[in-house]
N, C-alpha and C positions, 0 to 999 in steps of 0.2 A: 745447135746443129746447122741452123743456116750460115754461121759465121764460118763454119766446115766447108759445106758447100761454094765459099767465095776464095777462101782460101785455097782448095783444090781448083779452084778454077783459074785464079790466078797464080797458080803455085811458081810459074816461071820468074816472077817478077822478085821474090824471094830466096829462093834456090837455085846452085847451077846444076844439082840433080835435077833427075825427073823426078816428078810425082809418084811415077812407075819404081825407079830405082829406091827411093823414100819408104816407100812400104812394103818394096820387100824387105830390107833391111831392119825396118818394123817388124814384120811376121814372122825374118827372121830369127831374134829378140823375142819374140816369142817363144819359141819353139828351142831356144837357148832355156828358159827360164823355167819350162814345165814343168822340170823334177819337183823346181821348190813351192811352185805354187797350188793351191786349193784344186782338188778334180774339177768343179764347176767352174772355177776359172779357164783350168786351161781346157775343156771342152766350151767354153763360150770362143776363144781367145779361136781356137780351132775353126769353131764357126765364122769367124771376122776374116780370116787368113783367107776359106776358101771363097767365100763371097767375095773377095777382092775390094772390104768393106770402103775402106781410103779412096782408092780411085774411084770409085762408086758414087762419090759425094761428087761427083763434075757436075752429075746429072739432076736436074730436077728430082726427077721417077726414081734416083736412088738414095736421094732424101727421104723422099715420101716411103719407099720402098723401108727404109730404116726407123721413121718414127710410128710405123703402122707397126711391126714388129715391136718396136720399144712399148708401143700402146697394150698390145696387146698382154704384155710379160707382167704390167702392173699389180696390184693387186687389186684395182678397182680398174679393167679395161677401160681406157679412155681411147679415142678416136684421133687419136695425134694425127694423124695422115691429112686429116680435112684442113691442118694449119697450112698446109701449101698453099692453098688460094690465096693464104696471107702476103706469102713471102711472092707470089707469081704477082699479086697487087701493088703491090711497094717494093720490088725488086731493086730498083735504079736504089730506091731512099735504102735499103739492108744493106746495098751493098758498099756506096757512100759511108753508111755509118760503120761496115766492118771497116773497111780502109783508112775510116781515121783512128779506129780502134787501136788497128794493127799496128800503124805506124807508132802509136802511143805506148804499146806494149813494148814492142820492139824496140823503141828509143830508152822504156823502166827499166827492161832486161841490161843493158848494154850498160847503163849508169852505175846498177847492182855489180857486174863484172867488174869495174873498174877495181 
């Protein structure tokens, strides 16, 4: 979820859409798909749509805001939310490490296409 958070934040550097335009197109894909998938899916799917889940990840607070939730859903509640002092500590090094990730992925993908 932090490599979410780096990603949305750098969304520009990847995409000539928006972020913005990105997930509606996303949510809208969703809400295309409903008929076929599981009720609990698409009321989760519903849920992510109105929280505006995607552009939500710029934010610190809607990291947190997402893995306190996820914590919570488990079967054994864990405290996922406290992992943010992680990421707020070593920020510059996650985010380093997403970008060369990225780049990495994004160079496998393109290889695969050929």
């Amino acid at each position: 979820m932090f490599y979410d958070h780096f990603l949305a934040c750098d969304w520009r550097r990847y995409s000539e859409a928006t972020l913005e335009d990105f997930s509606s197109a996303v949510y809208a894909s969703f809400e295309a798909a409903r008929e076929e998938l599981p009720p609990a899916a698409a009321t989760r799917l519903r849920q992510i749509t109105s929280a505006d889940l995607l552009c939500s990840y710029r934010e610190v607070e809607g990291i947190r805001r997402a893995l306190e939730k996820m914590g919570v859903r488990l079967r054994r509640p864990v405290a996922l939310g406290k992992s943010i002092a992680d990421l707020e500590r070593h920020y510059d090094a996650f985010h380093a490490d997403f970008t060369e990730f990225f780049a990495e992925l994004r160079a496998y993908v393109a290889r695969t296409q050929e």
